[in-house]
N, C-alpha and C positions, 0 to 999 in steps of 0.2 A: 123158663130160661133164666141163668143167674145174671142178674146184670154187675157188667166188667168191673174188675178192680180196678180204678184210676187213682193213682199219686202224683205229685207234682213237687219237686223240690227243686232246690237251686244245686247246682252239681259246679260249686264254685273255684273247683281246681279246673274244669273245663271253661268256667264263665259263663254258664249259661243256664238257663232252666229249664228242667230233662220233664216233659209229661208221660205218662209210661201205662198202657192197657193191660192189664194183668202180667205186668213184668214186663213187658215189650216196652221199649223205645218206640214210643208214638211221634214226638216232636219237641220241638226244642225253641228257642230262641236264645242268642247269645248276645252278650254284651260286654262292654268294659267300662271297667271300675273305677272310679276317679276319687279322691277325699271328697265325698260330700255329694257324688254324681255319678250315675246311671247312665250309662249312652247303648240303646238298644239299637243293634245294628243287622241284625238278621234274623228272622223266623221262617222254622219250615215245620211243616206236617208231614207223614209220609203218607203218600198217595191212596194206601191202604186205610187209611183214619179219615180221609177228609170227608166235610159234609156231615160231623157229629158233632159238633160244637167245639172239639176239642181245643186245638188255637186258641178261641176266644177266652176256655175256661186259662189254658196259659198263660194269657198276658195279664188277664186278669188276677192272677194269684201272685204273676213276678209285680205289676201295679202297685198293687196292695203290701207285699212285700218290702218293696221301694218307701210304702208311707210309709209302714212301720220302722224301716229304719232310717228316716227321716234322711231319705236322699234325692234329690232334685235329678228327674229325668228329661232327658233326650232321646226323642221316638226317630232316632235315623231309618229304621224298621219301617217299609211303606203299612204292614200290617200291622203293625204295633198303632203308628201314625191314623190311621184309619180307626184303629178302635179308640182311642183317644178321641178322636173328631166326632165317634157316635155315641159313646159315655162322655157324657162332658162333665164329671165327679171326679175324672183323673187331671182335668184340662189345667188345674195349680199346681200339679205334680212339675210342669213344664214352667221352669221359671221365665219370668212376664218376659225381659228382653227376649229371650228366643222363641216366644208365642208365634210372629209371623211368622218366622221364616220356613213354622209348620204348619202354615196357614192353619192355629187355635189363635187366631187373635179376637 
């Protein structure tokens, strides 16, 4: 069996970043764009994907993304927030004053 196509781009007329199974819209997380700031406010899989990693390869590519274009995020995303809390390589991505209030302090 062929193992699935997966791409993941930022789809930034929608705002958000599309993961996609051999062309299918798998999941998403969206955010909004501030000069200099990242504010992830919503992630979903669809029910049909979950329990394949897929999410986590998500937010970890929008993450990464975010370093490279050297922009300071806000994990409003309880999911986003979470994978933050268990990588703690993105926990500077989250500028120091708003570290508590996402409990990464």
């Amino acid at each position: 069996m062929d193992e699935p196509q997966i791409e993941i781009a930022d789809n930034a007329e929608e705002q958000r970043y599309e993961i996609r199974v051999d062309g299918e819209l798998a999941g998403f997380t969206q955010y909004r764009l501030r000069p200099g700031l990242i504010a992830f406010v919503h992630t979903e899989v669809d029910d049909r994907f979950e329990g394949q990693g897929l999410g986590s390869r998500l937010i970890a590519f929008a993450l990464d993304d975010a370093r490279a274009r050297r922009l300071a995020v806000l994990p409003f995303c309880p999911f986003v927030n979470a994978y933050v809390q268990r990588h703690r390589e993105y926990v500077d991505l989250v500028p120091e004053a708003h570290r508590a209030q996402f409990d990464l302090a």
